[in-house]
mmCIF file of the N, C-alpha and C atoms, coordinates in Angstrom:
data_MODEL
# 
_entry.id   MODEL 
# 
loop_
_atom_site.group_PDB 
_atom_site.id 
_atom_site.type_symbol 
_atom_site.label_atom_id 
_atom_site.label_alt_id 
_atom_site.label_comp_id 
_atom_site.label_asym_id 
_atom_site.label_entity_id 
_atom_site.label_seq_id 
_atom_site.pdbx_PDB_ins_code 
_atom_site.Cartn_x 
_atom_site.Cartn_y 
_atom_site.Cartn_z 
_atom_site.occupancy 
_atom_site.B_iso_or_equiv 
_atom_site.pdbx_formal_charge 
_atom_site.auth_seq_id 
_atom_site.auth_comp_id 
_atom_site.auth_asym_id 
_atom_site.auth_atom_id 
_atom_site.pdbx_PDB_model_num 
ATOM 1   N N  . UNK A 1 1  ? 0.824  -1.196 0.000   1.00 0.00 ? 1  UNK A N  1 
ATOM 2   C CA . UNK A 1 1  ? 0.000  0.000  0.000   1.00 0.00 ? 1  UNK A CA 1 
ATOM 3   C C  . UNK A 1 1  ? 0.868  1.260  0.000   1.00 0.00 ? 1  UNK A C  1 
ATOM 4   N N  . UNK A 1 2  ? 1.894  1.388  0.908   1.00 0.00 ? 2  UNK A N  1 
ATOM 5   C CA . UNK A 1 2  ? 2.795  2.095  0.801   1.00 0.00 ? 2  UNK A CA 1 
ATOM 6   C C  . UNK A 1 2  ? 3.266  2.987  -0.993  1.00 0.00 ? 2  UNK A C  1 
ATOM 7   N N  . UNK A 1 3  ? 3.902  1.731  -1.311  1.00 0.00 ? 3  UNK A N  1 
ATOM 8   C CA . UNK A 1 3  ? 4.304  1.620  -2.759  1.00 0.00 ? 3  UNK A CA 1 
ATOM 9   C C  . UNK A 1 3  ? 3.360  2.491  -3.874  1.00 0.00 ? 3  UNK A C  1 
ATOM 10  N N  . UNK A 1 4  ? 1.858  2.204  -3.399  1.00 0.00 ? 4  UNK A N  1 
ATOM 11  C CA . UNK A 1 4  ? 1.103  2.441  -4.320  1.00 0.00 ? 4  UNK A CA 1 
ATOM 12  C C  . UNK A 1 4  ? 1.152  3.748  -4.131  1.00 0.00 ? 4  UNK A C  1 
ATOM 13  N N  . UNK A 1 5  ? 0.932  4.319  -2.919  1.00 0.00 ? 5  UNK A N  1 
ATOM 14  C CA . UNK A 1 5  ? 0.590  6.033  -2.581  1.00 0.00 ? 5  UNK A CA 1 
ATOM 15  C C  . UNK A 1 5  ? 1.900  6.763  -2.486  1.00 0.00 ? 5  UNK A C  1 
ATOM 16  N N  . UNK A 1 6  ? 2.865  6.317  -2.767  1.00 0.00 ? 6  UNK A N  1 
ATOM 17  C CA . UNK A 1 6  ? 3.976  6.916  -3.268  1.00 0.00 ? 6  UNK A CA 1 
ATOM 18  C C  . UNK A 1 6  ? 4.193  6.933  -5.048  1.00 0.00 ? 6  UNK A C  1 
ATOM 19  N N  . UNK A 1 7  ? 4.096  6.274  -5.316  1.00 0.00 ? 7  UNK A N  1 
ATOM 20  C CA . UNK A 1 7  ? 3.555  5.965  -7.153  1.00 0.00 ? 7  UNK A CA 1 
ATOM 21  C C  . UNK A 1 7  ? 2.495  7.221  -7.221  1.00 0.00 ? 7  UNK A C  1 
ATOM 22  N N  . UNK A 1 8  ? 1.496  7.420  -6.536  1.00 0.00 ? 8  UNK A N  1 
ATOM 23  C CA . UNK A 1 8  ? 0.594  8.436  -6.804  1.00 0.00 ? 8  UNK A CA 1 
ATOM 24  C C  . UNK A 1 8  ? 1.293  10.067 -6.390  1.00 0.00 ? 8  UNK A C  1 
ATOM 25  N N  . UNK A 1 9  ? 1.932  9.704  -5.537  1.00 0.00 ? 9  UNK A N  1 
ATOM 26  C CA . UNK A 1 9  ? 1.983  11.003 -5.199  1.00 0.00 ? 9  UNK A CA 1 
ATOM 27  C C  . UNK A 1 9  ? 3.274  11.452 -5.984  1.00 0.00 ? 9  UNK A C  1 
ATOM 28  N N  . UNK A 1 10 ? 4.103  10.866 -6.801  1.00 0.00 ? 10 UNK A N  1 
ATOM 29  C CA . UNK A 1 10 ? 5.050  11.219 -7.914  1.00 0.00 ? 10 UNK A CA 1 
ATOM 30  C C  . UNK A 1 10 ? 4.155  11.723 -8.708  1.00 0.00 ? 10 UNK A C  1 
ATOM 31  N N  . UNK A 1 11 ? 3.451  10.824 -9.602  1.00 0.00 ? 11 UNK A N  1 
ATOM 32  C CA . UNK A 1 11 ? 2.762  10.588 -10.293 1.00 0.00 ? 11 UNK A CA 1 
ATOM 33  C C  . UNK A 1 11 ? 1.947  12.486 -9.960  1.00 0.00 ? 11 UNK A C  1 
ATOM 34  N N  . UNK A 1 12 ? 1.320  12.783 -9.203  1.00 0.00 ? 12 UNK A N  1 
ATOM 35  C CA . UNK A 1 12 ? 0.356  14.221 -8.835  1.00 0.00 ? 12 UNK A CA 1 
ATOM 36  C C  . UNK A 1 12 ? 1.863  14.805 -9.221  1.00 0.00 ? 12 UNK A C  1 
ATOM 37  N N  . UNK A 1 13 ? 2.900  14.880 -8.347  1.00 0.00 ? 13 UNK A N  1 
ATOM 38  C CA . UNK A 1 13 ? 4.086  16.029 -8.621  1.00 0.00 ? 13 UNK A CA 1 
ATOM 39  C C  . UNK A 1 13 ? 4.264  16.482 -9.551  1.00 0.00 ? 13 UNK A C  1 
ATOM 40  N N  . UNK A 1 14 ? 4.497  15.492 -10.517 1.00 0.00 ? 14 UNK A N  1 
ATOM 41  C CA . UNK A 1 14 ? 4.991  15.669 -11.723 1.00 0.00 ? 14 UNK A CA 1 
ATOM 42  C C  . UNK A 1 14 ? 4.042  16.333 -12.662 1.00 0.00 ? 14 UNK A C  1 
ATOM 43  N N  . UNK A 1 15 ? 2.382  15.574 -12.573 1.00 0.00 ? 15 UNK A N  1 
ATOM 44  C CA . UNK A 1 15 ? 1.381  16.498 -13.203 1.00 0.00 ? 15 UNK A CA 1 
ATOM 45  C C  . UNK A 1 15 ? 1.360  17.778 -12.699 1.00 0.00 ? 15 UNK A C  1 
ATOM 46  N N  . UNK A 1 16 ? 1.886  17.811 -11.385 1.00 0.00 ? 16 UNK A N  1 
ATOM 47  C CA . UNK A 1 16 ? 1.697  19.513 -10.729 1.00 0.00 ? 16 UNK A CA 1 
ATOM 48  C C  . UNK A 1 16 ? 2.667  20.291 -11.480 1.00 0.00 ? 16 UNK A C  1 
ATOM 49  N N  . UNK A 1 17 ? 3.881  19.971 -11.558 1.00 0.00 ? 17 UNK A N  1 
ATOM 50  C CA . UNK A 1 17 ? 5.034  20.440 -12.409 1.00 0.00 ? 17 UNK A CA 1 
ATOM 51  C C  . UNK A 1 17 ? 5.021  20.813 -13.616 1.00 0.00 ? 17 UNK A C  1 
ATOM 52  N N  . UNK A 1 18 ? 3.938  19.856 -14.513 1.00 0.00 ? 18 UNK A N  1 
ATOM 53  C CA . UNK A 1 18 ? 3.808  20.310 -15.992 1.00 0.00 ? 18 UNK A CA 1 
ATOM 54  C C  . UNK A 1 18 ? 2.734  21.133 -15.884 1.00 0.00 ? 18 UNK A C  1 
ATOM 55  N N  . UNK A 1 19 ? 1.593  21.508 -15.239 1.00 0.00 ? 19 UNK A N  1 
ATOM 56  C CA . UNK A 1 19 ? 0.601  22.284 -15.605 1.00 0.00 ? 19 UNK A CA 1 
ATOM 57  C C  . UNK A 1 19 ? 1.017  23.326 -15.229 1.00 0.00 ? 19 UNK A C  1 
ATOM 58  N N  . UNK A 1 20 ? 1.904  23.641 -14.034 1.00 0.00 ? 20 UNK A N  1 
ATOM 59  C CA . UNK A 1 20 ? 2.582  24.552 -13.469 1.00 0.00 ? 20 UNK A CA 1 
ATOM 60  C C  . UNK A 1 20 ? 3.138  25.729 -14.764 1.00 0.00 ? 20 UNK A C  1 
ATOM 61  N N  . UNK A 1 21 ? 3.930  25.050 -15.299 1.00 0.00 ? 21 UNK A N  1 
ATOM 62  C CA . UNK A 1 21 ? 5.065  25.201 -16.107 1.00 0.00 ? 21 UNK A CA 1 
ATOM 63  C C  . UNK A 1 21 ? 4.283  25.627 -17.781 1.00 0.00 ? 21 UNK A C  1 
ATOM 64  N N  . UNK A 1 22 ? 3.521  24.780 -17.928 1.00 0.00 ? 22 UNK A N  1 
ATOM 65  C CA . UNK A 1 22 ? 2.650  25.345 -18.942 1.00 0.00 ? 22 UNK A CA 1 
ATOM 66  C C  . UNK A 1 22 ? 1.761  26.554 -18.898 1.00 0.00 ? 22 UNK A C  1 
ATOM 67  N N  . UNK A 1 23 ? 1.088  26.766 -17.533 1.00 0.00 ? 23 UNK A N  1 
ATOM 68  C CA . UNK A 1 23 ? 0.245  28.422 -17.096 1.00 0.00 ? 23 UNK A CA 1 
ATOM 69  C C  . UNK A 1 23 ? 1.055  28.960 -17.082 1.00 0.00 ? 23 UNK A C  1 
ATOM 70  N N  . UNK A 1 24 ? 2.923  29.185 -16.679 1.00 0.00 ? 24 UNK A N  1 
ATOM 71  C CA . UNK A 1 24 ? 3.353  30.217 -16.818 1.00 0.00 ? 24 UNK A CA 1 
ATOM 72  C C  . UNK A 1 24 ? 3.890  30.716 -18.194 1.00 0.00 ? 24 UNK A C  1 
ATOM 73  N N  . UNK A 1 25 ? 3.674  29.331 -19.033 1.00 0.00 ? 25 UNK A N  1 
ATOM 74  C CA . UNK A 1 25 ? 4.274  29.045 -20.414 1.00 0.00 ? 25 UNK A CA 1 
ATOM 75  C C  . UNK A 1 25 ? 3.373  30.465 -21.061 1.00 0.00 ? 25 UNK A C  1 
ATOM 76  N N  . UNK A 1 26 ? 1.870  30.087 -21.056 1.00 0.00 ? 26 UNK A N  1 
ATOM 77  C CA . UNK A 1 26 ? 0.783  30.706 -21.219 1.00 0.00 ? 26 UNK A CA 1 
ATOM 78  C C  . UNK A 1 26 ? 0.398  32.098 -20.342 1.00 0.00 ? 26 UNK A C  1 
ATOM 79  N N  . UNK A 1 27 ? 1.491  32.314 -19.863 1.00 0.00 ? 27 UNK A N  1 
ATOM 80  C CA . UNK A 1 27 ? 0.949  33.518 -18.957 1.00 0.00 ? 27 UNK A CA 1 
ATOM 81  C C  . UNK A 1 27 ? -0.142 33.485 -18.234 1.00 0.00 ? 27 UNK A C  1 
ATOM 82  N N  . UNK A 1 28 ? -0.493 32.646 -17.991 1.00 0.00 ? 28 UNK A N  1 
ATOM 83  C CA . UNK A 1 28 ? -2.466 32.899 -17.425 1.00 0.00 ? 28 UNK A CA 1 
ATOM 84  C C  . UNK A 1 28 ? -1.615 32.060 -15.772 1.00 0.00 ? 28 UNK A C  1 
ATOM 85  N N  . UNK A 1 29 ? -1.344 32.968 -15.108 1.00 0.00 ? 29 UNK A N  1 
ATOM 86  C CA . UNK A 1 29 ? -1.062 33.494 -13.599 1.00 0.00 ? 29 UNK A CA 1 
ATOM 87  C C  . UNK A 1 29 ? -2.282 33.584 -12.964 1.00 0.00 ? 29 UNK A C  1 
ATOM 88  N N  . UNK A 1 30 ? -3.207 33.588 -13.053 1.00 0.00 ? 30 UNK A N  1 
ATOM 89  C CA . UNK A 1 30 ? -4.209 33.418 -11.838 1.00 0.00 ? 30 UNK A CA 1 
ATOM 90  C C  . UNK A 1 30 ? -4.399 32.513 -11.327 1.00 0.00 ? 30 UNK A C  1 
ATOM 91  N N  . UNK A 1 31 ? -3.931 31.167 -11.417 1.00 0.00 ? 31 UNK A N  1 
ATOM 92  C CA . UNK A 1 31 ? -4.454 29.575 -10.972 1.00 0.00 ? 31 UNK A CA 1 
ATOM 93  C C  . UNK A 1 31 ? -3.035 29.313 -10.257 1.00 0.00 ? 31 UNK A C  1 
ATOM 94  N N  . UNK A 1 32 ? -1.627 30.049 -10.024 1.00 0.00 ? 32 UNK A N  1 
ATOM 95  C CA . UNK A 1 32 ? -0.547 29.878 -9.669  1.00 0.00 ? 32 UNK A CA 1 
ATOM 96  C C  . UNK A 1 32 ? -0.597 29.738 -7.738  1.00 0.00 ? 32 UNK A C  1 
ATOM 97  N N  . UNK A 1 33 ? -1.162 31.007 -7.163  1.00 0.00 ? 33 UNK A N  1 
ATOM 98  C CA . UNK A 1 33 ? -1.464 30.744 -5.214  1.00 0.00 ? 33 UNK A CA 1 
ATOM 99  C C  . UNK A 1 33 ? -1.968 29.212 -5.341  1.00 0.00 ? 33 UNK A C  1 
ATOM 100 N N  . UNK A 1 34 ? -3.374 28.918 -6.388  1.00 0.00 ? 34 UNK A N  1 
ATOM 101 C CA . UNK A 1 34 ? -3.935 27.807 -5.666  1.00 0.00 ? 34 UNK A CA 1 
ATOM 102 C C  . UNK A 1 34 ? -2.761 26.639 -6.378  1.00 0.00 ? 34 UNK A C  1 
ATOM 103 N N  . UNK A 1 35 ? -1.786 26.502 -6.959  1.00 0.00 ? 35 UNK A N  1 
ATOM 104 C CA . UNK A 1 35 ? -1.153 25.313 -7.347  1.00 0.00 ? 35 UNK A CA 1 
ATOM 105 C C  . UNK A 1 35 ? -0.106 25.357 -6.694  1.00 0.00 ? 35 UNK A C  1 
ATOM 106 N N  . UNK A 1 36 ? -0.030 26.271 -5.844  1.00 0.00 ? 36 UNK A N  1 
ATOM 107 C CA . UNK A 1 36 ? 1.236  26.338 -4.301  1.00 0.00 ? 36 UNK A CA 1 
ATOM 108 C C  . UNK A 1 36 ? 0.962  26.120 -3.650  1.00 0.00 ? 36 UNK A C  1 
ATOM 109 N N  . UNK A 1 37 ? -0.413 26.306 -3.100  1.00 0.00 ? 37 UNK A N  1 
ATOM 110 C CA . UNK A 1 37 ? -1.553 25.268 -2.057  1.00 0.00 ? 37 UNK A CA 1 
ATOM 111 C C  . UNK A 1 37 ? -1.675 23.732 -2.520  1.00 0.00 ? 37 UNK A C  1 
ATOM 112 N N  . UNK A 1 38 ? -1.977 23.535 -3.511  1.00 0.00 ? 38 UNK A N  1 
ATOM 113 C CA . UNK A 1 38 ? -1.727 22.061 -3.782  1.00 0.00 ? 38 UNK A CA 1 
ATOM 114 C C  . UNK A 1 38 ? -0.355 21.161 -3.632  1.00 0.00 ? 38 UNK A C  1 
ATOM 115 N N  . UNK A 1 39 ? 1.002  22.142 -3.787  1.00 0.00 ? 39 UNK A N  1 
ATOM 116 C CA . UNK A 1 39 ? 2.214  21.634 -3.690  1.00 0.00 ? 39 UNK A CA 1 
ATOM 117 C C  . UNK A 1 39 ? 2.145  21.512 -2.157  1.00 0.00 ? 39 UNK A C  1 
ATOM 118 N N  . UNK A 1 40 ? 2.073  22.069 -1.737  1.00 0.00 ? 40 UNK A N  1 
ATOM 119 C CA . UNK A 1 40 ? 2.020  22.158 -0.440  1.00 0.00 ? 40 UNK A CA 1 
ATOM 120 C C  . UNK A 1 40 ? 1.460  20.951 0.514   1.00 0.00 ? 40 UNK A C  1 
ATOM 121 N N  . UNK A 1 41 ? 0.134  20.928 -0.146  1.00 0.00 ? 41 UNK A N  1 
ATOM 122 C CA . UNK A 1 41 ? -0.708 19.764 0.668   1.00 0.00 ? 41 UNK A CA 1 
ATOM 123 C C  . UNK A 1 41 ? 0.113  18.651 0.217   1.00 0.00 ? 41 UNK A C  1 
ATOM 124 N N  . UNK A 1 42 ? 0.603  18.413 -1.218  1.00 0.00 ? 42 UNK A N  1 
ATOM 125 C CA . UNK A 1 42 ? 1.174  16.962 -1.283  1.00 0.00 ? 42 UNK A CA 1 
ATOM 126 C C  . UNK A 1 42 ? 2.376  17.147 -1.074  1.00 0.00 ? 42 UNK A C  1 
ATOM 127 N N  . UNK A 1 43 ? 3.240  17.568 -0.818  1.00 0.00 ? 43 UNK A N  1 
ATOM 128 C CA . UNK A 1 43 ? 4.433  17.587 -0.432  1.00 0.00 ? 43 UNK A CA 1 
ATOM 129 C C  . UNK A 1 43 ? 4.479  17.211 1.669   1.00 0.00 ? 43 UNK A C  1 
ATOM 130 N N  . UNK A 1 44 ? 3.147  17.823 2.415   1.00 0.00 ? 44 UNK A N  1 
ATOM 131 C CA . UNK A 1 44 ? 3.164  17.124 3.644   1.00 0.00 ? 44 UNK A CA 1 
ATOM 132 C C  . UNK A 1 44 ? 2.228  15.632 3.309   1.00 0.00 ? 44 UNK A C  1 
ATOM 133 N N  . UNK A 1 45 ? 1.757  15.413 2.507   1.00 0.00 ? 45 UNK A N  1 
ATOM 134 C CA . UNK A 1 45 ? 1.243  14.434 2.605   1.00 0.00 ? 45 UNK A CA 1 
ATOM 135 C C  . UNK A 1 45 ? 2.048  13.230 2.135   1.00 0.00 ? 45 UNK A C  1 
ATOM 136 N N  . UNK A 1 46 ? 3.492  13.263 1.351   1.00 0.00 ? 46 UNK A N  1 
ATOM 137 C CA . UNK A 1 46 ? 4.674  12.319 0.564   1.00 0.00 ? 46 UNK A CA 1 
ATOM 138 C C  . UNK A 1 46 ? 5.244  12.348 2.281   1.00 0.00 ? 46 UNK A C  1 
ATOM 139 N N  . UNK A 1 47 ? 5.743  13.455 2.800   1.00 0.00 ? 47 UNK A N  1 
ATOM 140 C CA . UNK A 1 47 ? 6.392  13.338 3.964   1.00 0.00 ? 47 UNK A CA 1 
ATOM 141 C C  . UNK A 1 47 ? 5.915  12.189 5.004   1.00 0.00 ? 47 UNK A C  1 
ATOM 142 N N  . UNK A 1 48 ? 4.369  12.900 5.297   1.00 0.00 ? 48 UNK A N  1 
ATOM 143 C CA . UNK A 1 48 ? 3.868  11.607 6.537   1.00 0.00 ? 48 UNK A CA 1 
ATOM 144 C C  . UNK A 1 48 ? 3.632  10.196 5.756   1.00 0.00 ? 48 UNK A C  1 
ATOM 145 N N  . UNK A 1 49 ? 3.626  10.234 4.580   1.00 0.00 ? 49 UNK A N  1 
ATOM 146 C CA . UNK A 1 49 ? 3.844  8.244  4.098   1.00 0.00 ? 49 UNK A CA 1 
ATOM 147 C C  . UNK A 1 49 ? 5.170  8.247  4.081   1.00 0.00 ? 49 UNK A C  1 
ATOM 148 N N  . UNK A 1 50 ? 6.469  8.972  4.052   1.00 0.00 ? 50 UNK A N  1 
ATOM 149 C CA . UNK A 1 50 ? 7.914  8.321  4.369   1.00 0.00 ? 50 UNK A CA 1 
ATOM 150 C C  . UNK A 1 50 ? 7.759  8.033  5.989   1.00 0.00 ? 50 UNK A C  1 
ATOM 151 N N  . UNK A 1 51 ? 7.908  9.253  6.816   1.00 0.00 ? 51 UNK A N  1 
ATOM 152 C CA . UNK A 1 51 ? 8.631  9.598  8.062   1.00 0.00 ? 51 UNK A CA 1 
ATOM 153 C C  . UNK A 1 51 ? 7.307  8.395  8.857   1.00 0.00 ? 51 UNK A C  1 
ATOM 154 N N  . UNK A 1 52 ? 6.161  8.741  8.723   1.00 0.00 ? 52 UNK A N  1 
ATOM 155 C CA . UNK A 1 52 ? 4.979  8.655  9.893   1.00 0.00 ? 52 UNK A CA 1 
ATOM 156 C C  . UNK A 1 52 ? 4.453  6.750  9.598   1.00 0.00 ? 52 UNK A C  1 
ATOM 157 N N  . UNK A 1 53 ? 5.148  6.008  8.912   1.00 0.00 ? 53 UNK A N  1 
ATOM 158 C CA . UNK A 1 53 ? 4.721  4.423  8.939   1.00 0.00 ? 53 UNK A CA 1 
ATOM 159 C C  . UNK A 1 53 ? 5.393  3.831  9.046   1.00 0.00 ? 53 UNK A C  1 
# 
């Protein structure tokens, strides 16, 4: 189970990374706060499946 929700949560990064990278590609900056809120949430959420099991 582990395995799997680490597979996912690459898996979100990386989609976070390209859409990221493409709105700024596109200039359209308004969707950028809420996709730093999303890095955010999954970046503590990769942490507590390493450190917290």
């Amino acid at each position: 189970m582990l395995v799997e929700q680490l597979i996912f949560i690459i898996v979100a990064f990386a989609l976070f990374v390209y859409m990221f990278f493409q709105l700024i590609k596109k200039n359209d900056t308004k969707y950028v706060p809420i996709l730093a809120i999303e890095a955010i949430r999954n970046r503590n959420r990769f942490y507590t499946n390493i450190f917290y099991r």
